[in-house]
N, CA, C and O atoms as a GROMACS GRO file, in nm:
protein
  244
    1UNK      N    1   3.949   1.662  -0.215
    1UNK     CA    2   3.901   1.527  -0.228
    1UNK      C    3   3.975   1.463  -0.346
    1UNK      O    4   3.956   1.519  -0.454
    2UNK      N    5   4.060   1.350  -0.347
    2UNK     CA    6   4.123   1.296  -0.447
    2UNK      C    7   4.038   1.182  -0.507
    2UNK      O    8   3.963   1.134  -0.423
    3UNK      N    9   4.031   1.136  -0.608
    3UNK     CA   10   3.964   0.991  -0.716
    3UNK      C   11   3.888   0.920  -0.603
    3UNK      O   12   3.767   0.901  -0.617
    4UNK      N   13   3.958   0.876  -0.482
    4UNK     CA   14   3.985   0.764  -0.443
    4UNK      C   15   3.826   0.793  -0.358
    4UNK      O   16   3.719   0.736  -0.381
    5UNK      N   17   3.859   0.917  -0.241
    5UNK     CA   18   3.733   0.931  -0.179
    5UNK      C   19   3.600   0.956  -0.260
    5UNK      O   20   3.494   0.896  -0.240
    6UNK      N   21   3.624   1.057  -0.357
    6UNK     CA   22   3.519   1.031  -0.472
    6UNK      C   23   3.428   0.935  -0.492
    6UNK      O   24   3.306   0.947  -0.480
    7UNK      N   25   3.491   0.837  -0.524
    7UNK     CA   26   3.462   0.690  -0.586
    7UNK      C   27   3.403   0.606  -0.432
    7UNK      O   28   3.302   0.537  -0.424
    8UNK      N   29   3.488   0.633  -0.334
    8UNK     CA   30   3.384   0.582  -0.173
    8UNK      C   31   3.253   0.667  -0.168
    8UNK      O   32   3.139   0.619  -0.173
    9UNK      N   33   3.282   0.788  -0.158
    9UNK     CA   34   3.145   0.854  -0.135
    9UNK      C   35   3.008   0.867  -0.256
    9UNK      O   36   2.897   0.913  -0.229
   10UNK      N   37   3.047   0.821  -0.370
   10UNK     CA   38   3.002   0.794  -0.452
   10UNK      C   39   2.898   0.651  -0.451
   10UNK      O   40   2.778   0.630  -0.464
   11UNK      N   41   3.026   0.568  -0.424
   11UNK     CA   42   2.971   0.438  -0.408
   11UNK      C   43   2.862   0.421  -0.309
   11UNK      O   44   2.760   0.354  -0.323
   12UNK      N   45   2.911   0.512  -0.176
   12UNK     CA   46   2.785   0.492  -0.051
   12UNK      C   47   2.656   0.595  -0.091
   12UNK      O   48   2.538   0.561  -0.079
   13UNK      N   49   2.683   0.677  -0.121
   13UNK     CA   50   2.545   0.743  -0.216
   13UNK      C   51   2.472   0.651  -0.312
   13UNK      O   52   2.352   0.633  -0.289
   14UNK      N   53   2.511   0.608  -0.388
   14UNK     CA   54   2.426   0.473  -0.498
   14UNK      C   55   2.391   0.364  -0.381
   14UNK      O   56   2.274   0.340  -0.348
   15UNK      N   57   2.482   0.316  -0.335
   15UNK     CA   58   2.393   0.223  -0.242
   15UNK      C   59   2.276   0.250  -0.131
   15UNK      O   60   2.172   0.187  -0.110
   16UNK      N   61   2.338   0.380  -0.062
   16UNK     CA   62   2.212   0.410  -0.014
   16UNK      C   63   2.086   0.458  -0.071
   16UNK      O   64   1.983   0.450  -0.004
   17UNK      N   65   2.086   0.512  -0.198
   17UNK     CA   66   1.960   0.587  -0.306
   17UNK      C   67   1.885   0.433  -0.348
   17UNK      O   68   1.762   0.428  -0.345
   18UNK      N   69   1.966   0.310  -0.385
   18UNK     CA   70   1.927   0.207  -0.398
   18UNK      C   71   1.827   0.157  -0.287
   18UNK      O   72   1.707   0.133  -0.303
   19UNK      N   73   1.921   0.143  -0.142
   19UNK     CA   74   1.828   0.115  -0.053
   19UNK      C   75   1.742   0.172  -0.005
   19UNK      O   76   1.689   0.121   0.093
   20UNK      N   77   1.700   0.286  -0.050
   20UNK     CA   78   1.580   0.359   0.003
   20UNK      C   79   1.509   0.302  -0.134
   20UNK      O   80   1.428   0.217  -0.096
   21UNK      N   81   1.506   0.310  -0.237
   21UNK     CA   82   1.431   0.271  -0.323
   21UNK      C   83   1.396   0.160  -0.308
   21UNK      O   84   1.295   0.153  -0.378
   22UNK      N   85   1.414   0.050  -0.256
   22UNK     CA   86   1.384  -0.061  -0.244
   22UNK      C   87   1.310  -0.113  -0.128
   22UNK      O   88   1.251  -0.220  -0.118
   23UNK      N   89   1.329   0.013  -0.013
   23UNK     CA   90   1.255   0.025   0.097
   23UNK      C   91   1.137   0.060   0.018
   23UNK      O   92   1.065  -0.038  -0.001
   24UNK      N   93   1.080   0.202  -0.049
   24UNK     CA   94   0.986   0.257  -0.104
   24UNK      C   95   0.904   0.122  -0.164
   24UNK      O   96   0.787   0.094  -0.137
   25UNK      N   97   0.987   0.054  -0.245
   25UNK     CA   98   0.918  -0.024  -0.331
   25UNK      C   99   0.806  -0.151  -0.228
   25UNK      O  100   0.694  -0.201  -0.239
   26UNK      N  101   0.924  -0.157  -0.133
   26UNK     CA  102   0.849  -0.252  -0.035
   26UNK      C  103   0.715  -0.236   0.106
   26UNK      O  104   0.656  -0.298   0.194
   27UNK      N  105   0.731  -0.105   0.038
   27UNK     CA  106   0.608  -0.035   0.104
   27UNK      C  107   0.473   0.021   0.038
   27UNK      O  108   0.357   0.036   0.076
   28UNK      N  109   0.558   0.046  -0.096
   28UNK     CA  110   0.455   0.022  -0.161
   28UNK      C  111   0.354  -0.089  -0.187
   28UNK      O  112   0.231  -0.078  -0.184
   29UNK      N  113   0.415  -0.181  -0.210
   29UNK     CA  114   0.355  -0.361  -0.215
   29UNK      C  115   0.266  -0.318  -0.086
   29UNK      O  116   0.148  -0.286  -0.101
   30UNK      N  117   0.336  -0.320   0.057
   30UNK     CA  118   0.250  -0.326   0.169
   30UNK      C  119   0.123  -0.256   0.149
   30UNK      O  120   0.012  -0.296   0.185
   31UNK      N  121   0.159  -0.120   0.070
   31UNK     CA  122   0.022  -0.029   0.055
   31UNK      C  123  -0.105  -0.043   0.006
   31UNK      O  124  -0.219  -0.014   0.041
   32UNK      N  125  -0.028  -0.118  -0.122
   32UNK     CA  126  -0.110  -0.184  -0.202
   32UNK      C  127  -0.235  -0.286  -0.135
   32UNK      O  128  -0.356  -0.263  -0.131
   33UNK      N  129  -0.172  -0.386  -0.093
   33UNK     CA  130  -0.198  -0.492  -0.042
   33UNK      C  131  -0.344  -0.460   0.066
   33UNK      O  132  -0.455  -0.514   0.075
   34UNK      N  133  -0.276  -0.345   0.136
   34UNK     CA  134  -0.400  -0.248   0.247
   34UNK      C  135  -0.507  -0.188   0.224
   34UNK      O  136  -0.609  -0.186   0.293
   35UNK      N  137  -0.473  -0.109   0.078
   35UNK     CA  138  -0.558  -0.077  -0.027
   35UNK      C  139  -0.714  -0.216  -0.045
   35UNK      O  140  -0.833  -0.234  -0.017
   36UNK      N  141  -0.573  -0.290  -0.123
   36UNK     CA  142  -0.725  -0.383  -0.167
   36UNK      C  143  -0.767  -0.472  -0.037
   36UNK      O  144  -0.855  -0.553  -0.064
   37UNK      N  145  -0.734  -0.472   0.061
   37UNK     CA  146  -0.785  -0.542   0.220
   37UNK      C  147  -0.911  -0.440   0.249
   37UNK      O  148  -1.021  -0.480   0.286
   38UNK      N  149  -0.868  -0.272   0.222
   38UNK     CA  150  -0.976  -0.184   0.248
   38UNK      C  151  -1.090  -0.184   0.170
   38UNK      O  152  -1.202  -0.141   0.199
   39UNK      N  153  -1.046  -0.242   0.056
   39UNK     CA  154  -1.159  -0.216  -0.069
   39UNK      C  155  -1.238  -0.343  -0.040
   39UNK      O  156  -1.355  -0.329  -0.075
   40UNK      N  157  -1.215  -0.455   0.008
   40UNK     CA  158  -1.287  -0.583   0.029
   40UNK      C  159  -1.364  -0.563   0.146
   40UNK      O  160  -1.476  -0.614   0.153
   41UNK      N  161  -1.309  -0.480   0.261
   41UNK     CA  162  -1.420  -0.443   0.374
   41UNK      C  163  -1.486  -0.352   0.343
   41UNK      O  164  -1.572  -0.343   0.431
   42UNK      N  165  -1.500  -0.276   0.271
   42UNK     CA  166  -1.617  -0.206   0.181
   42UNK      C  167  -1.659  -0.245   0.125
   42UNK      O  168  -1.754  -0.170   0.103
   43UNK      N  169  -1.670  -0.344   0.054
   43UNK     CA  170  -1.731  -0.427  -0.035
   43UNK      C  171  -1.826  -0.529   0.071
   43UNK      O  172  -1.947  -0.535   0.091
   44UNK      N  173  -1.755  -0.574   0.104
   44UNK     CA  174  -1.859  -0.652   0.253
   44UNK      C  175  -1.908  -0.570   0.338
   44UNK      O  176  -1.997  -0.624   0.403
   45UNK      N  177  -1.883  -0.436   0.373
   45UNK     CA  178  -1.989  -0.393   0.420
   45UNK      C  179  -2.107  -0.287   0.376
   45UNK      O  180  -2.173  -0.207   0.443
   46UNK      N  181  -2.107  -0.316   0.235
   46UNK     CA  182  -2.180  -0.265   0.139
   46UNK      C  183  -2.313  -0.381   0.092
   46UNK      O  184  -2.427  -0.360   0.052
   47UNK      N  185  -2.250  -0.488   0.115
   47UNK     CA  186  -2.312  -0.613   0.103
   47UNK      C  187  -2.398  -0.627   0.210
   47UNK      O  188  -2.513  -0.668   0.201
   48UNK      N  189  -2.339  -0.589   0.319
   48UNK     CA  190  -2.460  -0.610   0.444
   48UNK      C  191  -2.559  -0.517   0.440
   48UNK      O  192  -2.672  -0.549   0.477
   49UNK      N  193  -2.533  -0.395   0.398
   49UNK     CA  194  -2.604  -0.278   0.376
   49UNK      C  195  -2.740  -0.322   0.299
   49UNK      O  196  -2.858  -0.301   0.329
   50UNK      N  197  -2.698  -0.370   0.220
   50UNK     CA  198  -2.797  -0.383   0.098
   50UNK      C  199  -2.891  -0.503   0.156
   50UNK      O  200  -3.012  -0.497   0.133
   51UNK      N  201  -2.845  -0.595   0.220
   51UNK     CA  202  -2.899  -0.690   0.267
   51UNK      C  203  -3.006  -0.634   0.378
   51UNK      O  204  -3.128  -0.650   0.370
   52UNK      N  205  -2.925  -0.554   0.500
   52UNK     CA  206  -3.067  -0.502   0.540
   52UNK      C  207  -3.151  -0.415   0.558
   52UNK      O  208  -3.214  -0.398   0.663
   53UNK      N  209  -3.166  -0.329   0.419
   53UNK     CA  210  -3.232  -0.297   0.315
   53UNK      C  211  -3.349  -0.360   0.223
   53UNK      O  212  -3.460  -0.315   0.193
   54UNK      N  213  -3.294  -0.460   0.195
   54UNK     CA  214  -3.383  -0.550   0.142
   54UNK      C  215  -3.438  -0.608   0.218
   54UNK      O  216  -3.549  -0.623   0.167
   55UNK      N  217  -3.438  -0.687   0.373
   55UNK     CA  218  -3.504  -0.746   0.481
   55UNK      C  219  -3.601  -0.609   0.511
   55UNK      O  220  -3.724  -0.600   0.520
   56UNK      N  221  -3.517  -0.530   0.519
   56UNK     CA  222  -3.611  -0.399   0.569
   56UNK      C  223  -3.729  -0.382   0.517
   56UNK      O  224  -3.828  -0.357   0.585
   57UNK      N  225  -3.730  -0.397   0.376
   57UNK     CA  226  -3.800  -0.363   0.276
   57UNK      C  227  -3.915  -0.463   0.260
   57UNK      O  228  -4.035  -0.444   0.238
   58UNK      N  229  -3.835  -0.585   0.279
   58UNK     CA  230  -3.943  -0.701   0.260
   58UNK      C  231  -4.054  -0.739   0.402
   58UNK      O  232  -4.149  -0.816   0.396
   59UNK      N  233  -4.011  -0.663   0.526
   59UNK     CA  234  -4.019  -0.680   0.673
   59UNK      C  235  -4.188  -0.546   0.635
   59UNK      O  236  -4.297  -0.569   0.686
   60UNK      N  237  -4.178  -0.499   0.600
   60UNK     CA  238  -4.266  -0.359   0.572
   60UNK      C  239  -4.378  -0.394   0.512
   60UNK      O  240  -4.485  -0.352   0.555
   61UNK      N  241  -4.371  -0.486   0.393
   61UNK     CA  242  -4.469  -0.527   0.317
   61UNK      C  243  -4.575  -0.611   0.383
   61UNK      O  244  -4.670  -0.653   0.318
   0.00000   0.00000   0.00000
């Protein structure tokens, strides 16, 4: 292998390590994003929970 291919195969290694990292990164965001979408439908359906719970509760008396 002389300088020359070196420096090609080099170059396409950094660019591709780049573009996977930047894939990663952009999936991460997505993950994220799913994360807190999941944490808000738990949260609302924690909210309903409690709600009829309390109807329950007040329905008894």
């Amino acid at each position: 292998m002389n300088l020359e291919e070196f420096e090609q195969q080099s170059q396409e290694a950094v660019e591709k390590a780049l573009n996977e990292l930047q894939t990663a990164t952009l999936l991460l965001a997505e993950l994220e994003n799913q994360v807190a979408a999941a944490g808000n439908s738990v949260r609302s359906l924690s909210q309903l929970i409690e709600a009829l719970i309390r109807q329950s509760s007040s329905d008894r008396e």
